[in-house]
C-alpha positions as CSV (number, residue, x, y, z in Angstrom):
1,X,10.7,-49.0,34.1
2,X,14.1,-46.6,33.4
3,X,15.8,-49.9,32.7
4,X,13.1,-50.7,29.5
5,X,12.9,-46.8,28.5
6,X,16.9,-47.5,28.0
7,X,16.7,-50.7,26.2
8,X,14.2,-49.4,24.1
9,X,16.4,-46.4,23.4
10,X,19.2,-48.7,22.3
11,X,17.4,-50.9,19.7
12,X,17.4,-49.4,16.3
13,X,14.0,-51.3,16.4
14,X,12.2,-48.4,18.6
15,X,15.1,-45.7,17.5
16,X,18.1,-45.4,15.6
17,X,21.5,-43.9,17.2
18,X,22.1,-41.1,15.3
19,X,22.5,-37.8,16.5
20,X,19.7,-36.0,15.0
21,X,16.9,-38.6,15.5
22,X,16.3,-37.3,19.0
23,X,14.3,-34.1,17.8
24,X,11.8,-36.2,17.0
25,X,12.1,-38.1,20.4
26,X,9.6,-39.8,21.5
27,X,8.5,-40.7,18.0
28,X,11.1,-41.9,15.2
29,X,12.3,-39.8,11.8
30,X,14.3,-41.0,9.5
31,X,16.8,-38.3,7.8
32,X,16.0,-37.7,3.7
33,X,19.3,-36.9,1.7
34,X,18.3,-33.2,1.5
35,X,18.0,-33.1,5.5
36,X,14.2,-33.5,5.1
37,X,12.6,-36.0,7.5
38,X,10.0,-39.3,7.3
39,X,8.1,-39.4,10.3
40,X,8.5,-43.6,10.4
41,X,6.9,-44.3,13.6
42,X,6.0,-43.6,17.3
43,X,5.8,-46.9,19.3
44,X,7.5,-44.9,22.1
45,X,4.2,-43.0,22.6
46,X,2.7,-46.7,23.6
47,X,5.3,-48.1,25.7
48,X,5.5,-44.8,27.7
49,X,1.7,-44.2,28.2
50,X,2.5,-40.6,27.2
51,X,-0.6,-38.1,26.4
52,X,1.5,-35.3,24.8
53,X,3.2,-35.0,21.4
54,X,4.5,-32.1,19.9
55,X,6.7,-32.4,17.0
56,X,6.7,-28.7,16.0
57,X,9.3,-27.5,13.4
58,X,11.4,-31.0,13.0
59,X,11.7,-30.6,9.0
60,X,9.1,-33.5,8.8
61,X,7.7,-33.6,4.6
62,X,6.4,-37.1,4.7
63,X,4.4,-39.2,7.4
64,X,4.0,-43.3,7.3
65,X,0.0,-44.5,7.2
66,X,0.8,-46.6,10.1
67,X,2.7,-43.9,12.1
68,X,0.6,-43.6,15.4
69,X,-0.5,-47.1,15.2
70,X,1.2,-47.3,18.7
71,X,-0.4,-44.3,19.8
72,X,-4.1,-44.6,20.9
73,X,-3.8,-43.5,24.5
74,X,-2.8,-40.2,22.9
75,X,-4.3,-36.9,23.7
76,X,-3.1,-33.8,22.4
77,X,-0.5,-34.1,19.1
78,X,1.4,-30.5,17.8
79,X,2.6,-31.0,13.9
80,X,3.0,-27.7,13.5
81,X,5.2,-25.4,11.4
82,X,6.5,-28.6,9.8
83,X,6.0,-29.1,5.7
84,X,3.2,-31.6,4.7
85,X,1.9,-30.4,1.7
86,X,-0.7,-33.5,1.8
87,X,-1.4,-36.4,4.7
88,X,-1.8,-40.4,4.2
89,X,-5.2,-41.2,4.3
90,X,-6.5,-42.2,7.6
91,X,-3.3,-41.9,9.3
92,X,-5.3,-40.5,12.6
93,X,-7.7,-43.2,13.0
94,X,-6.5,-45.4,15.6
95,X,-6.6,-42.4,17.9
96,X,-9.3,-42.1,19.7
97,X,-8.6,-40.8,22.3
98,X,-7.2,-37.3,20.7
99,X,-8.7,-34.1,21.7
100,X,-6.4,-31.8,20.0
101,X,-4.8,-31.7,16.8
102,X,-2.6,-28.8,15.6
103,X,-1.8,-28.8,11.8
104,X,-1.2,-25.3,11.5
105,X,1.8,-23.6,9.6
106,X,2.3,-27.4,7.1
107,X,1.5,-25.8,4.2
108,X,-1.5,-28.0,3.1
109,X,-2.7,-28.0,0.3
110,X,-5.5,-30.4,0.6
111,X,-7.3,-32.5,3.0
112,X,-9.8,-35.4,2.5
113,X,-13.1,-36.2,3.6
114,X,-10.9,-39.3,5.4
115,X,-8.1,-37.2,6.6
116,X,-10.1,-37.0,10.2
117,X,-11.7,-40.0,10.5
118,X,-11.6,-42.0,13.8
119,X,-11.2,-38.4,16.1
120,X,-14.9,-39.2,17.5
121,X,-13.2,-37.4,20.6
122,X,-11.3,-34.3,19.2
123,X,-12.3,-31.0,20.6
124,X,-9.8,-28.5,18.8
125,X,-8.2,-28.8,15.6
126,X,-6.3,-26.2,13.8
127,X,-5.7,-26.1,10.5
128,X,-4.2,-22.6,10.5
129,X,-1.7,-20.6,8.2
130,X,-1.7,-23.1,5.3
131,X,-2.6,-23.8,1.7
132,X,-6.4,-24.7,1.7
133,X,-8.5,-23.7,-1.1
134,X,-11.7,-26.0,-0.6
135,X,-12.8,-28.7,1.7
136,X,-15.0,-31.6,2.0
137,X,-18.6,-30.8,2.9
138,X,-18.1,-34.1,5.4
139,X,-14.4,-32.9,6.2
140,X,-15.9,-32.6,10.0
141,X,-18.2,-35.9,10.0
142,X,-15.6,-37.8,11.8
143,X,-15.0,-35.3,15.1
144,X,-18.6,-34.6,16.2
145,X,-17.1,-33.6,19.6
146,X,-15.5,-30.6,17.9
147,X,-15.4,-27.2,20.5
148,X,-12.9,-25.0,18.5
149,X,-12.0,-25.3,14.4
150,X,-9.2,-22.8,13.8
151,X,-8.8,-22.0,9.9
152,X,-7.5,-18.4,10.1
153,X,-4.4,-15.6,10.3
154,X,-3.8,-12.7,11.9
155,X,-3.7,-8.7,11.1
156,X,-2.6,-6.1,12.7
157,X,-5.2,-3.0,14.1
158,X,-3.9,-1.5,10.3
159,X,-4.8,-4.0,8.6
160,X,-1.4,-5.6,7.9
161,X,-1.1,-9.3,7.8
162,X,0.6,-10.5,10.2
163,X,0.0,-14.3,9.8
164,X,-1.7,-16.1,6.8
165,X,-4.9,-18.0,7.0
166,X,-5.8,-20.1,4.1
167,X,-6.7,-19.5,0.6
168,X,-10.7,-20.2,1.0
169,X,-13.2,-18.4,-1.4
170,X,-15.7,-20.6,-0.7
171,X,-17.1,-22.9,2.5
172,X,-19.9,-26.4,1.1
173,X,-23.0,-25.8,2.8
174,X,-22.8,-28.8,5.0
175,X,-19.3,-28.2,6.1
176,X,-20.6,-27.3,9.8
177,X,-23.6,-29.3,10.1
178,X,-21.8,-32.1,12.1
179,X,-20.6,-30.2,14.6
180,X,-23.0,-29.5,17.4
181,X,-20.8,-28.9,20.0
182,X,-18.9,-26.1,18.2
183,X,-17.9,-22.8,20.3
184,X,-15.0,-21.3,17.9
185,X,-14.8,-20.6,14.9
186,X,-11.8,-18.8,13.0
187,X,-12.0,-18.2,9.2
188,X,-10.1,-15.0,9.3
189,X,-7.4,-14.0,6.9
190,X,-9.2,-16.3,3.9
191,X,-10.4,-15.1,0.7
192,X,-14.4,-15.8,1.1
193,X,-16.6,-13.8,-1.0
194,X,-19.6,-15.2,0.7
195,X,-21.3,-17.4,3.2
196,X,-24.3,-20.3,2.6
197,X,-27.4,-19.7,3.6
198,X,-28.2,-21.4,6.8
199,X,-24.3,-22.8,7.1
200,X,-24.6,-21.9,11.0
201,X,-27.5,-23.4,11.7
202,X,-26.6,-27.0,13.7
203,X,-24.6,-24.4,15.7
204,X,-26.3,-23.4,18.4
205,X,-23.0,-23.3,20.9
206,X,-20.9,-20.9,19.1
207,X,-19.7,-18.2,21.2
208,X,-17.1,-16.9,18.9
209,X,-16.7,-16.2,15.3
210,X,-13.9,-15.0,13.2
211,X,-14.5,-13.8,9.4
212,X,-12.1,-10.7,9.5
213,X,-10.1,-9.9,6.7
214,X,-12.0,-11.7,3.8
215,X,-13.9,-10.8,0.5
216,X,-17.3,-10.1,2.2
217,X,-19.4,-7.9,0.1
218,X,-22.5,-8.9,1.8
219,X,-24.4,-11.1,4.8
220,X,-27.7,-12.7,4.2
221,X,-30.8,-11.4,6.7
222,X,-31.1,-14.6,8.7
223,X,-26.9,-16.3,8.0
224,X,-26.9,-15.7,12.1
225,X,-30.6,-17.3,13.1
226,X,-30.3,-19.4,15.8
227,X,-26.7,-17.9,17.5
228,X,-28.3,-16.9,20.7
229,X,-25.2,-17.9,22.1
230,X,-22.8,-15.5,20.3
231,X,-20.8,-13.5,22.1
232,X,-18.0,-12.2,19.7
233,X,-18.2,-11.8,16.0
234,X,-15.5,-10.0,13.8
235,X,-16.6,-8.8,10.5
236,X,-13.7,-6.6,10.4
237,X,-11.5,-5.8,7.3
238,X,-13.9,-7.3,4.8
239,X,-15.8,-4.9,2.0
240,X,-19.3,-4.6,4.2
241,X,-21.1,-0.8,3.7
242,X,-23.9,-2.4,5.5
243,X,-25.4,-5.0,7.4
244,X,-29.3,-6.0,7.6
245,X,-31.1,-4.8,10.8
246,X,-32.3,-8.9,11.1
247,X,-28.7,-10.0,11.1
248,X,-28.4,-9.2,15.0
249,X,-32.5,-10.4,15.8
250,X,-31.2,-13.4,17.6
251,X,-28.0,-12.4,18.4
252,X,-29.0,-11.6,22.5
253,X,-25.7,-12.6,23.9
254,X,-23.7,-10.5,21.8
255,X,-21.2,-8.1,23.8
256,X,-18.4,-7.7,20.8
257,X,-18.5,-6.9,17.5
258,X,-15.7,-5.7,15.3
259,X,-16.9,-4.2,12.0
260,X,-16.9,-0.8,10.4
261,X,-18.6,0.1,7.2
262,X,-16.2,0.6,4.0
263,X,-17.7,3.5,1.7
């Protein structure tokens, strides 16, 4: 087995000689002239059975479509704090076997009702600290073994931020109505002025739910109806005076709530 890991080190085939091309080891980038990098493949991921990827921080702006062709046995892949402003289409759909995906800190500015298609397995995605100003009422359609959906920042007990969320003013009604298996749910640190009606209602898992530091001026009566589950909810940092006496009728499981009422 060492022998073949070596060979396949030395062919330019599965990886160049260069260097630099070993921080994005076991996968393959290939250097831009401004010392930005093309994710061009990861057949390594194949050949060495391997389950964990994290390419975190590698100066990566562009991914092939065909990138993690070799890649289905994979289970958990970190992109993170890299700069992809947009992904291929499809370029995840020959894993299934993923159960995590972290996007978080690309700056993305979209993503496409295909973006996710083929994770029928995926339990946590994050699509934290990046660009996002709407998404696809079927963005989730692909993953309907989705556990935890991570969209938000981080401020401090002042209310300082401390780490962006996205730029959301707005969620499609459907967005959540795939997901039946959903725990978590962090929209913190967006810009949402309101929620749908009934947008939590194929939900009946969720244990924990993040809408600190938005534009909340107001909850519908019954946005919570059917969350018997629920056992943390932040409302925190929004502009809330008050909230309805029916928004906590089903809410039995509750033990923490973050919210105080701005005057």
């Amino acid at each position: 087995m060492l022998v073949t890991i070596i060979a396949l080190l030395l062919s330019t085939h599965f990886y160049p000689i260069h260097k630099d091309d070993f921080g994005c080891f076991p996968c393959r980038c290939q250097e831009k002239d401004d010392g930005a990098k093309h994710l061009a493949n990861c057949h390594l991921v194949g050949v060495l059975h391997l389950k964990d990827v994290s390419l975190n921080k590698q100066r990566i702006t562009s991914i092939a479509e065909d990138a993690f062709t070799s890649s289905r046995g994979l289970q958990r892949l970190s992109l993170s704090g890299n700069r992809l402003s947009v992904l291929p289409q499809n370029v995840f759909a020959l894993l299934e076997s993923l159960q995590l995906l972290d996007l978080g800190r690309l700056s993305l500015k979209h993503v496409e009702s295909d973006t996710f298609s083929g994770l029928s397995n995926l339990k946590i995605l994050s699509l934290s600290q990046n660009r996002l100003k709407v998404l696809p009422e079927d963005l989730l359609l692909p993953m309907p073994a989705l556990e935890k959906f991570l969209l938000g920042g981080k401020s401090n007990e002042y209310g300082h931020r401390i780490i962006d969320g996205n730029q959301l003013s707005a969620l499609p009604q459907e967005l959540l109505q795939h997901s039946p298996l959903l725990q978590v749910l962090d929209l913190s640190e967006n810009k949402l002025t309101s929620l749908p009606n009934h947008i939590f209602d194929k939900n009946p898992l969720l244990r924990t739910l993040d809408l600190a530091s938005n534009l909340l001026t107001d909850l519908p009566g019954k946005i919570f109806s059917g969350l018997s589950k629920l056992q943390k909810l932040d409302l925190s940092r929004n502009t809330l005076s008050e909230l309805p006496a029916e928004v906590f009728a089903e809410l039995s499981k509750l033990q923490e709530l973050d919210w105080v009422p701005t005057h």
